[in-house]
C-alpha atoms as an extended CHARMM CRD file, in Angstrom:
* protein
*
        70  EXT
         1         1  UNK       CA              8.7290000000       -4.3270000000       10.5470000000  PROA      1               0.0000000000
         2         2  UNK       CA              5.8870000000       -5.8170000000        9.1020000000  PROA      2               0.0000000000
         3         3  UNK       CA              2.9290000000       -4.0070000000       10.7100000000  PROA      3               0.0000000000
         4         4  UNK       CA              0.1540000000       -5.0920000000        9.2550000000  PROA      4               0.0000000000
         5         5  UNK       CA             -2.2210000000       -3.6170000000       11.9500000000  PROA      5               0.0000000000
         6         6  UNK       CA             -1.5670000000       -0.1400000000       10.8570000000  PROA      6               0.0000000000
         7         7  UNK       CA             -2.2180000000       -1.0560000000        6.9210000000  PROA      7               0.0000000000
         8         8  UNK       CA             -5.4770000000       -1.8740000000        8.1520000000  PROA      8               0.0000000000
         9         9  UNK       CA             -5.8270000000        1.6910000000        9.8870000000  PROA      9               0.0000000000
        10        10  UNK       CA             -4.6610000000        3.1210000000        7.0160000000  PROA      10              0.0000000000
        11        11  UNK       CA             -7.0240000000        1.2790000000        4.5700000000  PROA      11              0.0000000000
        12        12  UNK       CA             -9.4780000000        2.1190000000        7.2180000000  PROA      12              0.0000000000
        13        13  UNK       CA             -8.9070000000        5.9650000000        6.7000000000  PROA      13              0.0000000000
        14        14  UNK       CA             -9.3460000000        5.9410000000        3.5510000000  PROA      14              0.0000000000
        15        15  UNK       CA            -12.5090000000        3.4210000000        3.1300000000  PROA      15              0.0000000000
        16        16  UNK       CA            -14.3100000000        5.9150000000        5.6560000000  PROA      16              0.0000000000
        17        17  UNK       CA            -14.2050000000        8.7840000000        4.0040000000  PROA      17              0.0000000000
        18        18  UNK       CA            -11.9370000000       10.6780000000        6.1470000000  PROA      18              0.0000000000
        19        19  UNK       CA             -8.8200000000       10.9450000000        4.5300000000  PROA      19              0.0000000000
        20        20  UNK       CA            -11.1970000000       12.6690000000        1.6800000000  PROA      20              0.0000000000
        21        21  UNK       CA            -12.9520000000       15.1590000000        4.4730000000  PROA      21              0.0000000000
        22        22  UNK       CA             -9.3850000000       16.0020000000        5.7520000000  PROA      22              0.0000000000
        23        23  UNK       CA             -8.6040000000       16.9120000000        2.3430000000  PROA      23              0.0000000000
        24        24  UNK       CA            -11.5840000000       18.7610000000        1.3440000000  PROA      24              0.0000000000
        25        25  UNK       CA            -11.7530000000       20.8430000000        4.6080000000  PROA      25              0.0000000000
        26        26  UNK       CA             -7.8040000000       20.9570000000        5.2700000000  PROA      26              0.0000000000
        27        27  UNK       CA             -5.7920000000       23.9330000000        4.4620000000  PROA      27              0.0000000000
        28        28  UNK       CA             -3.8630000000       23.8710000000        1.0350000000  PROA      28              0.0000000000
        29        29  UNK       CA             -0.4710000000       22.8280000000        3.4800000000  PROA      29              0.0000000000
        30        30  UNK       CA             -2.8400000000       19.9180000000        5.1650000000  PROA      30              0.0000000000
        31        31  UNK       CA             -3.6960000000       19.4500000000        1.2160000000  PROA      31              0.0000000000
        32        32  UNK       CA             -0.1130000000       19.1660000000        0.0580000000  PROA      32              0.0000000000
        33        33  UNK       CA              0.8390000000       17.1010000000        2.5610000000  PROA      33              0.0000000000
        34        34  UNK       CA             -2.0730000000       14.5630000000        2.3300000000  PROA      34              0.0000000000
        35        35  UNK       CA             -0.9460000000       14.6650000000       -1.5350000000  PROA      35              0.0000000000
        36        36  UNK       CA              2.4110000000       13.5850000000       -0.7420000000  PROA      36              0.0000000000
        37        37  UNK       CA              1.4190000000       11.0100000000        1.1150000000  PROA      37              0.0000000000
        38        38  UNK       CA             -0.5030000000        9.3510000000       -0.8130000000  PROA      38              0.0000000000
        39        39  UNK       CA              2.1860000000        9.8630000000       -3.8300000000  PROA      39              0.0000000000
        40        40  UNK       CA              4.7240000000        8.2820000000       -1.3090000000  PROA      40              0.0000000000
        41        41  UNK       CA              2.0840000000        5.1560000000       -0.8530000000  PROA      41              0.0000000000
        42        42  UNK       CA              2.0410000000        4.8190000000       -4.2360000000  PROA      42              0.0000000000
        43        43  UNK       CA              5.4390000000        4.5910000000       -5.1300000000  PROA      43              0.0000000000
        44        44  UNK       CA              5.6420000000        2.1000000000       -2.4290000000  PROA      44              0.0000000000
        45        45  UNK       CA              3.2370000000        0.1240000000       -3.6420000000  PROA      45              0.0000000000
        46        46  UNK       CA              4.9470000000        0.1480000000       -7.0380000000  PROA      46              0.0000000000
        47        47  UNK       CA              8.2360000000       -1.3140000000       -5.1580000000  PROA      47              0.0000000000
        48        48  UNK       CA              6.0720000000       -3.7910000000       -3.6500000000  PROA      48              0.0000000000
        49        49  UNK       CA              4.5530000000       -4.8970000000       -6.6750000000  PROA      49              0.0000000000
        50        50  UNK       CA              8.0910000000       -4.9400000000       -8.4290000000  PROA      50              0.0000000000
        51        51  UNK       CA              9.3260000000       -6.8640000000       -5.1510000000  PROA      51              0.0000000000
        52        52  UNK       CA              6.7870000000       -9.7110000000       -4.9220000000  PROA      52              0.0000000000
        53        53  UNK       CA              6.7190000000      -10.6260000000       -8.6770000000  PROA      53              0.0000000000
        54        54  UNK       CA             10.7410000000      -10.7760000000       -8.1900000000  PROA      54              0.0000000000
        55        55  UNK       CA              9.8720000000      -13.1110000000       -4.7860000000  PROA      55              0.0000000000
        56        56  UNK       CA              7.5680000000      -15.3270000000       -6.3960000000  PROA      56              0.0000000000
        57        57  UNK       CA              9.2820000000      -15.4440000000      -10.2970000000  PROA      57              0.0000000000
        58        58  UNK       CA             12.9890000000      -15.4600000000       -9.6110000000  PROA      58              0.0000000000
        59        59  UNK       CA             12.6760000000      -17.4620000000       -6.3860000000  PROA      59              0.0000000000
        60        60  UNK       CA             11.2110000000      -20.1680000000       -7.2050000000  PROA      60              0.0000000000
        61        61  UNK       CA              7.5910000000      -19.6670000000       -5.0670000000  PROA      61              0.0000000000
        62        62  UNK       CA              5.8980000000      -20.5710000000       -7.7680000000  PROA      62              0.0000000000
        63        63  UNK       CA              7.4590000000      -23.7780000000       -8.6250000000  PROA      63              0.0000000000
        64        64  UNK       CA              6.5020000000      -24.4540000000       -5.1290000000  PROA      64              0.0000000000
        65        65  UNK       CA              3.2290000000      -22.8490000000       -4.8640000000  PROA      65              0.0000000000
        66        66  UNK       CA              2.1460000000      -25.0690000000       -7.9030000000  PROA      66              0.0000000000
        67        67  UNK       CA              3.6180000000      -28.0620000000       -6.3850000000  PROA      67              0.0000000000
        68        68  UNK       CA              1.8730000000      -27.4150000000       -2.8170000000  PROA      68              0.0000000000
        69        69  UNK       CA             -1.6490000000      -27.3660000000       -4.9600000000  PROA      69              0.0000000000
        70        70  UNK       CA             -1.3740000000      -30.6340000000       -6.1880000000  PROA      70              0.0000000000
């Protein structure tokens, strides 16, 4: 479940440029849908945020992260 290959392809896309030339020459459905996308990615990366400060806060990683660094 965690594929971290296609987060690379993804972050990829969007570092080249294309993801903004799709936009630019896509047709306002191709625009919509790239705009839903990327409101979709960042409502998951809100979760994730929300997640991993829950991980590392409430369960105890970083009692243990500050006890591996010493």
């Amino acid at each position: 479940m965690l594929d971290t290959a296609y987060l690379d392809k993804i972050a990829e896309y969007f570092a080249s440029g294309d993801l903004a030339f799709d936009f630019e020459n896509g047709d306002s459905e191709r625009q919509q849908m790239i705009l839903e996308y990327l409101e979709k990615l960042m409502d998951l990366a809100d979760s994730a945020d929300e997640l991993a400060t829950q991980l590392i806060f409430k369960g105890g990683m970083l009692g243990a992260l500050t006890k591996a660094q010493k």
